[in-house]
N, CA, C and O atoms as a GROMACS GRO file, in nm:
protein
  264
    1UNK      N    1   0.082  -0.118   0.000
    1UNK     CA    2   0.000   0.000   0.000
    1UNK      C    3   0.087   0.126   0.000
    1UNK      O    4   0.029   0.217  -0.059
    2UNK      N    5   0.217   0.166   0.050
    2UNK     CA    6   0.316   0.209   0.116
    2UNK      C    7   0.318   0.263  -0.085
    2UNK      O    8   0.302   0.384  -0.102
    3UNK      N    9   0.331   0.206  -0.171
    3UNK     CA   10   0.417   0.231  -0.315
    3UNK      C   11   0.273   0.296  -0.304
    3UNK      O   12   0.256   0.412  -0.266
    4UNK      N   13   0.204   0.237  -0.330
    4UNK     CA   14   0.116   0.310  -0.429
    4UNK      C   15   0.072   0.446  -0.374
    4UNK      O   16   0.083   0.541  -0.451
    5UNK      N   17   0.026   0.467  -0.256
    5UNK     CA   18   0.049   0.590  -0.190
    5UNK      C   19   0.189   0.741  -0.218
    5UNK      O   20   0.156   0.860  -0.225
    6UNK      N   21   0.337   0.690  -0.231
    6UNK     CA   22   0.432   0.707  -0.274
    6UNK      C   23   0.416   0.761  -0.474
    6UNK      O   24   0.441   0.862  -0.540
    7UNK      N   25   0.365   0.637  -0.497
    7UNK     CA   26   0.343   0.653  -0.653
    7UNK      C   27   0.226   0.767  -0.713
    7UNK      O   28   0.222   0.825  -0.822
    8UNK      N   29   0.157   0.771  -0.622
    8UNK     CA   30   0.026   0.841  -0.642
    8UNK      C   31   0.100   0.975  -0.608
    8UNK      O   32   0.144   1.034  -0.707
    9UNK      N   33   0.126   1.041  -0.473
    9UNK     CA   34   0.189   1.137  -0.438
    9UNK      C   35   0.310   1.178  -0.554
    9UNK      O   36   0.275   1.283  -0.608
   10UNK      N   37   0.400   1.145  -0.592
   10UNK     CA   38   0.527   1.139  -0.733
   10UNK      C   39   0.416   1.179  -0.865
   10UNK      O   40   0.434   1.258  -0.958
   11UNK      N   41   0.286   1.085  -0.831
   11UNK     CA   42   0.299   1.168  -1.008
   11UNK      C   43   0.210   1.277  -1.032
   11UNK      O   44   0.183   1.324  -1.142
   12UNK      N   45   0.150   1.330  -0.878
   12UNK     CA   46   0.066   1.478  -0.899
   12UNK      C   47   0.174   1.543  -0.916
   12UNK      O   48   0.146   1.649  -0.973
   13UNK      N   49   0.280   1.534  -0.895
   13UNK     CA   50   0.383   1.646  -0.982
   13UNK      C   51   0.377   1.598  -1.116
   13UNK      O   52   0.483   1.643  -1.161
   14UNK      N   53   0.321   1.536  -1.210
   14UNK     CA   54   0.336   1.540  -1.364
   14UNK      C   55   0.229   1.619  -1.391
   14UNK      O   56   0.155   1.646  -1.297
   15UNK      N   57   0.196   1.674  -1.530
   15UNK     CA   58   0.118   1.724  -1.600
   15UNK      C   59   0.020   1.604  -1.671
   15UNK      O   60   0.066   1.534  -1.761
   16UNK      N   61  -0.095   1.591  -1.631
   16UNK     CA   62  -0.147   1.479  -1.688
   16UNK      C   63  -0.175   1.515  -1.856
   16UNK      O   64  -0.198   1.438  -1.950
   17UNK      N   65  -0.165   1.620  -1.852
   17UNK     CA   66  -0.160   1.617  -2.052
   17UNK      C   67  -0.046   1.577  -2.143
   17UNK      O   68  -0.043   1.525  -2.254
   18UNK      N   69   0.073   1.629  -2.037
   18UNK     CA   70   0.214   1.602  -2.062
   18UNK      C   71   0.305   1.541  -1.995
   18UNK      O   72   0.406   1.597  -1.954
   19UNK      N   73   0.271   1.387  -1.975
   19UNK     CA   74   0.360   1.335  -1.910
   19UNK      C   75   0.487   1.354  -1.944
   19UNK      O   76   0.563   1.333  -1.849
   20UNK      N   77   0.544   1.387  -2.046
   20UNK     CA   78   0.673   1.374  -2.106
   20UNK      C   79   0.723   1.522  -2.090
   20UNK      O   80   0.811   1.553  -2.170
   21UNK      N   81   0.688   1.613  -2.007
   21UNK     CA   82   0.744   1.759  -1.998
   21UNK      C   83   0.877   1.750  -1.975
   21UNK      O   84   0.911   1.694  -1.870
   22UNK      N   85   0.961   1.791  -2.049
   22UNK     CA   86   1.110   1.824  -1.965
   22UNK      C   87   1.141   1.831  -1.864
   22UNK      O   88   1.228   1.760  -1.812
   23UNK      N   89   1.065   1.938  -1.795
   23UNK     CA   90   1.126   1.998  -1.656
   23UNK      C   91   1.071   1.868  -1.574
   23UNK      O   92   1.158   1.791  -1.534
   24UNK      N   93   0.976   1.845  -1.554
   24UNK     CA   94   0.925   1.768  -1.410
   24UNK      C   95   0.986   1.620  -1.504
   24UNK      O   96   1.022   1.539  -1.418
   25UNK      N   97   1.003   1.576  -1.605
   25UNK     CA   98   1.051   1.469  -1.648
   25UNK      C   99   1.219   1.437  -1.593
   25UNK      O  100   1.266   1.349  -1.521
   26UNK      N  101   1.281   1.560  -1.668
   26UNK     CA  102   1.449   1.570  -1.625
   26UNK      C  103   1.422   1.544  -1.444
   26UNK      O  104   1.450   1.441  -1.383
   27UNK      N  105   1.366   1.659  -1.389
   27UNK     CA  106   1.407   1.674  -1.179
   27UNK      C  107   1.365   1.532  -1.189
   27UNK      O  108   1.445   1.467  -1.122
   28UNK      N  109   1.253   1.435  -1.255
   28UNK     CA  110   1.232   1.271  -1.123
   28UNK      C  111   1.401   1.215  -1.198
   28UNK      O  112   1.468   1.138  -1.130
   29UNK      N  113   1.453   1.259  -1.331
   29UNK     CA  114   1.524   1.172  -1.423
   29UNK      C  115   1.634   1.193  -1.283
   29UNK      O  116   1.684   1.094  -1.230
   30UNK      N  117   1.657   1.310  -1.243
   30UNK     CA  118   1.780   1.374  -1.191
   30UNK      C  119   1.784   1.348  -1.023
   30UNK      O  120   1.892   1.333  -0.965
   31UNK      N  121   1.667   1.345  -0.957
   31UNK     CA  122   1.634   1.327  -0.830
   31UNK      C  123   1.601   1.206  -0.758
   31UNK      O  124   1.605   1.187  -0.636
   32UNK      N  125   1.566   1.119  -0.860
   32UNK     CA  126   1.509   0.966  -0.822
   32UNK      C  127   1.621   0.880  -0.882
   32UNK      O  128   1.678   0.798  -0.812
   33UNK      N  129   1.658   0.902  -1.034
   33UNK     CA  130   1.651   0.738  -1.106
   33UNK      C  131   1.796   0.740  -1.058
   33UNK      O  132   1.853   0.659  -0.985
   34UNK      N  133   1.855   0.884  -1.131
   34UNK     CA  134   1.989   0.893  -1.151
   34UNK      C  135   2.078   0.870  -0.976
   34UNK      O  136   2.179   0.799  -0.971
   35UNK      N  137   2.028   0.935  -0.853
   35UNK     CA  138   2.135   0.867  -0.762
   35UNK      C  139   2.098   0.706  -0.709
   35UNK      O  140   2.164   0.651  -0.620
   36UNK      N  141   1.982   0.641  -0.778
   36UNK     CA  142   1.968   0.524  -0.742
   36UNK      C  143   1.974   0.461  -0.603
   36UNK      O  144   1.890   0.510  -0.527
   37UNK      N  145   2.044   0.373  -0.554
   37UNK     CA  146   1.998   0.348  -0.407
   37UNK      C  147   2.168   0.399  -0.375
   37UNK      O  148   2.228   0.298  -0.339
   38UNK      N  149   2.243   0.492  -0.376
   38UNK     CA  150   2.378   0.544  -0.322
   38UNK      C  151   2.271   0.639  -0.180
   38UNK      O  152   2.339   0.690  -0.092
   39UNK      N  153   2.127   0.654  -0.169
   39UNK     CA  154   2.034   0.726  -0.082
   39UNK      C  155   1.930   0.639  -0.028
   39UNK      O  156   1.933   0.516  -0.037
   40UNK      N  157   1.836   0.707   0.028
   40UNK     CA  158   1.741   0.604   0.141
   40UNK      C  159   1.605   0.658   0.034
   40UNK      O  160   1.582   0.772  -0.007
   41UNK      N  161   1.535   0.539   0.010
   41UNK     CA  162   1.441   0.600  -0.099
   41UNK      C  163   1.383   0.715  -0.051
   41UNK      O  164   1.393   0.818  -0.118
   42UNK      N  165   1.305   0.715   0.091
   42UNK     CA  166   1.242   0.833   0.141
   42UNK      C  167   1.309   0.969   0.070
   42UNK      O  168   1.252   1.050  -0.003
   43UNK      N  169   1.475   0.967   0.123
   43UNK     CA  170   1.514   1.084   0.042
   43UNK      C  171   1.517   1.131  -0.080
   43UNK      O  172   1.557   1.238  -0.124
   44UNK      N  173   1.455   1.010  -0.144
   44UNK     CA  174   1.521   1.056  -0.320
   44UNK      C  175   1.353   1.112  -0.347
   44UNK      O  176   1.330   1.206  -0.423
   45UNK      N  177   1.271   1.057  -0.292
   45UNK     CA  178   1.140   1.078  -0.294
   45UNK      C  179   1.104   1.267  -0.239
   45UNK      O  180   1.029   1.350  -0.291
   46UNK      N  181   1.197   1.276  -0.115
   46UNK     CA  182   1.175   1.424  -0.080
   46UNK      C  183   1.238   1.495  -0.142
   46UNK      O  184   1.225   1.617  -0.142
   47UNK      N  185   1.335   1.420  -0.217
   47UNK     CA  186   1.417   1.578  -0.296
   47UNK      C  187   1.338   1.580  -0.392
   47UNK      O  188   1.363   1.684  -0.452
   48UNK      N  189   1.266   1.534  -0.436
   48UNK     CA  190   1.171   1.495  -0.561
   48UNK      C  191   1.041   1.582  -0.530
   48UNK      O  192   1.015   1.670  -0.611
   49UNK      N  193   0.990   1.572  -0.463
   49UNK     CA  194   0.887   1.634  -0.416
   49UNK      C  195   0.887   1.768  -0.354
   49UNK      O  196   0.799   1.854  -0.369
   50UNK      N  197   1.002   1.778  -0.279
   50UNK     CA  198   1.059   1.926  -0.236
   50UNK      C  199   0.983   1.900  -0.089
   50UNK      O  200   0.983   2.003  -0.021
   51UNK      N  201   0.919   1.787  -0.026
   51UNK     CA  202   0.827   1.767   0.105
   51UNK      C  203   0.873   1.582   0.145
   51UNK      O  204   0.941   1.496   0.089
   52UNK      N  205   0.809   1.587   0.242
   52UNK     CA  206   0.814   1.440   0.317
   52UNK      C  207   0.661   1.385   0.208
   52UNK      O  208   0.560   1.455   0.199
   53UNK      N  209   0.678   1.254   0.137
   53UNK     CA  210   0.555   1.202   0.090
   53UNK      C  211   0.432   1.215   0.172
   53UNK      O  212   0.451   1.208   0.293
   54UNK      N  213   0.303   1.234   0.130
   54UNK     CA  214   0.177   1.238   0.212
   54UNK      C  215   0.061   1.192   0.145
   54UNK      O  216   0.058   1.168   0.024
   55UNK      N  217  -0.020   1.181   0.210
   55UNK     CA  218  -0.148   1.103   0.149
   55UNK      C  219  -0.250   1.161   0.058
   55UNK      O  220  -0.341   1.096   0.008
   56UNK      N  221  -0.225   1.301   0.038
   56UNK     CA  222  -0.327   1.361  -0.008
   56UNK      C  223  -0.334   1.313  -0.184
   56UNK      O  224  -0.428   1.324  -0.262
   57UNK      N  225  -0.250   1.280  -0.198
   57UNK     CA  226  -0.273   1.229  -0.416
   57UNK      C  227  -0.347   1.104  -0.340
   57UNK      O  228  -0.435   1.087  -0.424
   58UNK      N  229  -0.366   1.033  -0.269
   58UNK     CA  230  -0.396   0.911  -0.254
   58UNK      C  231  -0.518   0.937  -0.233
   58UNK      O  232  -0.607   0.950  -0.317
   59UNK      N  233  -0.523   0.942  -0.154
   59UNK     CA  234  -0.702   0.974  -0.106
   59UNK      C  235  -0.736   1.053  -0.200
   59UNK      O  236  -0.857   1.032  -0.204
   60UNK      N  237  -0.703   1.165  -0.313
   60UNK     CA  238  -0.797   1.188  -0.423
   60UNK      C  239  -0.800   1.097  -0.488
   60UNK      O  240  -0.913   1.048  -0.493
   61UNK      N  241  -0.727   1.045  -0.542
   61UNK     CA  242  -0.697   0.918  -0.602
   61UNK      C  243  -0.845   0.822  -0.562
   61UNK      O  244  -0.943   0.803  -0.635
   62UNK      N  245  -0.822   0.773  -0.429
   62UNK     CA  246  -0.925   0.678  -0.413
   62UNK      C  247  -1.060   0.714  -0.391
   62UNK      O  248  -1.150   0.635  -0.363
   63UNK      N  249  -1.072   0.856  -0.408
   63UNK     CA  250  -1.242   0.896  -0.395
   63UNK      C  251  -1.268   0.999  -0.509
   63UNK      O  252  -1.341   1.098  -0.500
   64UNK      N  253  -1.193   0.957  -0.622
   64UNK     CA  254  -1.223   1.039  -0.730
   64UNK      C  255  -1.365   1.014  -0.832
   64UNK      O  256  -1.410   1.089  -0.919
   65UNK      N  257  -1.399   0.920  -0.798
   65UNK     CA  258  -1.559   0.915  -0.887
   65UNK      C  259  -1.677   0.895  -0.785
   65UNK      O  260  -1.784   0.847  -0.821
   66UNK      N  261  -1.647   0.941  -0.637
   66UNK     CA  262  -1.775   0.966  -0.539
   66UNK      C  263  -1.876   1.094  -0.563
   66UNK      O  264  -1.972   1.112  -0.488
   0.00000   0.00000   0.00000
């Protein structure tokens, strides 16, 4: 549950028209993939986000057609 929460939170930073934008494409390319595990995922996740992960993409996520 832990990812998908994580995953959900990571991709309200994309543009859902443009997943492929440069900018927010390059910072996950540059902040996540590229230092790989040399970090503690949490961190690669907060430099990514610019915050500690939280629930709020999730819970829209899971009550989006109520």
């Amino acid at each position: 549950m832990w990812s998908l929460v994580i995953a959900k939170d990571l991709f309200s930073k994309f543009d859902d028209a443009n997943l492929l934008a440069p900018a927010v494409a390059g910072r996950y390319r540059d902040t996540v993939l590229a230092p790989g595990g040399s970090k503690p995922a949490g961190g690669l996740i907060s430099d990514f986000l610019g915050r500690p992960f939280d629930f709020k993409a999730w819970e829209a996520w899971l009550n989006r057609d109520k």
